[in-house]
C-alpha positions as CSV (number, residue, x, y, z in Angstrom):
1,X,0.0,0.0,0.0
2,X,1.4,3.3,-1.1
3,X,2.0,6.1,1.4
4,X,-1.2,8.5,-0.1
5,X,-3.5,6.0,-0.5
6,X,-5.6,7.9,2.6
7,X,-5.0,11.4,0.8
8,X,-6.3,10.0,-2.3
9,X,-9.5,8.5,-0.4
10,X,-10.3,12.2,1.3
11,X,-9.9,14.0,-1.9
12,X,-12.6,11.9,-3.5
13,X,-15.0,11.6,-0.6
14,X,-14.8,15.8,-0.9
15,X,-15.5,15.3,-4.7
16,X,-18.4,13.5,-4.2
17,X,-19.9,15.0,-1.1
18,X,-19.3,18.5,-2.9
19,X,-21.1,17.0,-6.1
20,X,-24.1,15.5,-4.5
21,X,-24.2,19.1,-2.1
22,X,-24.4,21.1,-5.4
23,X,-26.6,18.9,-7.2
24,X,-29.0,19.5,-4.0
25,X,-29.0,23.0,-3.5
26,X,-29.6,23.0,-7.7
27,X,-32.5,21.1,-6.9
28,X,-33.7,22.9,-4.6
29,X,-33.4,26.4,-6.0
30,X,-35.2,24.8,-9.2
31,X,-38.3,23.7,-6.3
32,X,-38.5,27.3,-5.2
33,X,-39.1,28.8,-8.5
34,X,-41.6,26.1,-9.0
35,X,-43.1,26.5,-5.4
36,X,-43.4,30.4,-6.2
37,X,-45.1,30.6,-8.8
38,X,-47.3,27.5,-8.1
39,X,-48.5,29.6,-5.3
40,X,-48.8,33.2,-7.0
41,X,-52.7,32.0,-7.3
42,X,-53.7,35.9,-7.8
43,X,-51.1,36.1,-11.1
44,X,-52.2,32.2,-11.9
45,X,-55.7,33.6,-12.1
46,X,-55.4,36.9,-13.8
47,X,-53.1,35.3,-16.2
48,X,-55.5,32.6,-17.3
49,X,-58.5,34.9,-17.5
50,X,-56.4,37.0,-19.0
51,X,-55.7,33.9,-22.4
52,X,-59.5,33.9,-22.4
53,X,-59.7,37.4,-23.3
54,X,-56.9,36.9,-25.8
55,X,-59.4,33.9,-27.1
56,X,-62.0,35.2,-27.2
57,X,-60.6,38.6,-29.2
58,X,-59.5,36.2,-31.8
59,X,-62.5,34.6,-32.0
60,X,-64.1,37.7,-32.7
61,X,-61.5,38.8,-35.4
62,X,-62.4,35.4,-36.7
63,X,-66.0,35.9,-37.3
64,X,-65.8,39.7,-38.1
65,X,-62.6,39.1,-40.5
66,X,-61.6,35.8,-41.2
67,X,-64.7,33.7,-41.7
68,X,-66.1,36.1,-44.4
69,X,-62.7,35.3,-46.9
70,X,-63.1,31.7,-46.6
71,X,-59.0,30.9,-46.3
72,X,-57.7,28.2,-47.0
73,X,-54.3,27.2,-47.5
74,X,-51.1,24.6,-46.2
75,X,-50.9,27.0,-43.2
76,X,-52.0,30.6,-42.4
77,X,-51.6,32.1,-39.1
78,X,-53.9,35.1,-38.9
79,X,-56.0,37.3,-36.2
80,X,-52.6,37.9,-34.2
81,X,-54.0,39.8,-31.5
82,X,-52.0,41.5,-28.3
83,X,-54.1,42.7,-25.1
84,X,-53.1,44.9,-22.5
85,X,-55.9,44.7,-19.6
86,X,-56.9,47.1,-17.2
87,X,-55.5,45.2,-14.2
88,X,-51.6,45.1,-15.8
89,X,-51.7,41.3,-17.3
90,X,-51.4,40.9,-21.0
91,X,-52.6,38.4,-23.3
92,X,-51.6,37.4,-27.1
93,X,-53.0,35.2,-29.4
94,X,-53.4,33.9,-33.0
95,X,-55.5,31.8,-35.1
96,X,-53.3,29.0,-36.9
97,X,-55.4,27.3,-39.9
98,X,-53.7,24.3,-40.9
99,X,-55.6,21.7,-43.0
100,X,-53.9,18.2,-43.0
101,X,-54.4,17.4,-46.8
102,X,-54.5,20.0,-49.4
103,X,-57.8,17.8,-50.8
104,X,-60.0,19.7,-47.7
105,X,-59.3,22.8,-49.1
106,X,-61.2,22.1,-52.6
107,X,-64.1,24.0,-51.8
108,X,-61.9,26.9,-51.1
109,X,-63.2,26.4,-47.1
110,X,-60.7,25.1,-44.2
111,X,-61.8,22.2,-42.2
112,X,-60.9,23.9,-39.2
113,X,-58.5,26.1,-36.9
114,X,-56.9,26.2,-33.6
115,X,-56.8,29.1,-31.3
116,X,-53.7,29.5,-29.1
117,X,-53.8,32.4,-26.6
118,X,-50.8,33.2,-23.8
119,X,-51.9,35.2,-20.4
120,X,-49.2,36.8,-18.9
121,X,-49.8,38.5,-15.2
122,X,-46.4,39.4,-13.7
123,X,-43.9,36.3,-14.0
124,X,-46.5,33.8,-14.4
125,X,-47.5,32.8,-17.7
126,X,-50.7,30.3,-18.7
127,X,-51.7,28.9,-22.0
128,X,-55.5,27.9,-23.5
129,X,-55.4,26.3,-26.9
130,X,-58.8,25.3,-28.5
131,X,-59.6,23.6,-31.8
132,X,-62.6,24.2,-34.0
133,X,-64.0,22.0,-36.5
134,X,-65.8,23.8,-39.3
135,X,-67.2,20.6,-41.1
């Protein structure tokens, strides 16, 4: 047995400990974001009512817009909307029309469109996405 054989032994039980202490604290910094925003239920719920209003403004440029044009094609985004509401949360959303095979668009009508709209209230951010079938 060589002279440093218990050197060698402390330098990687440092290592190790110091590896499994930073991958904890990592952890555990990751957690507290998590925790605080999972418990920011006044942003959670301005934010989310705040993607309905972005939905439902797209909705509305979709029937006072959209609906009258009859577009179709591989993909069109369209109705890009951006909200800023009275109580300081934001919303943005688009309408994405994307018919699976170029045959659904013969009649010069899509077969249907998805909605996406983002709610933003402070650092917290929520997402509704709906789908609508137009045949």
């Amino acid at each position: 047995m060589t002279k440093h054989g218990g050197q060698a032994m402390i330098v990687i039980t440092l290592l190790i400990g110091g590896l499994f202490l930073s991958a904890t604290a990592i952890a555990g910094l990751l957690m507290f974001y998590q925790l605080n925003q999972a418990s920011n239920v006044q942003g959670s719920g301005a934010a989310v009512f705040a993607a309905d209003a972005g939905l439902n403004a797209a909705l509305n440029c979709y029937q006072n817009a959209v609906a009258p044009l009859g577009v179709c094609s591989s993909v069109v985004t369209m109705c890009q909307t951006s909200l800023n509401l009275a109580n300081g949360a934001r919303a943005s959303s688009s309408i994405v029309f994307n018919p699976s095979d170029p045959a659904d668009c013969s009649d010069g009508k899509p077969v249907g469109y998805d909605v996406v709209s983002f709610g933003y209230a402070g650092n917290v951010e929520r997402v509704l996405q709906s789908h609508f079938s137009l045949r």
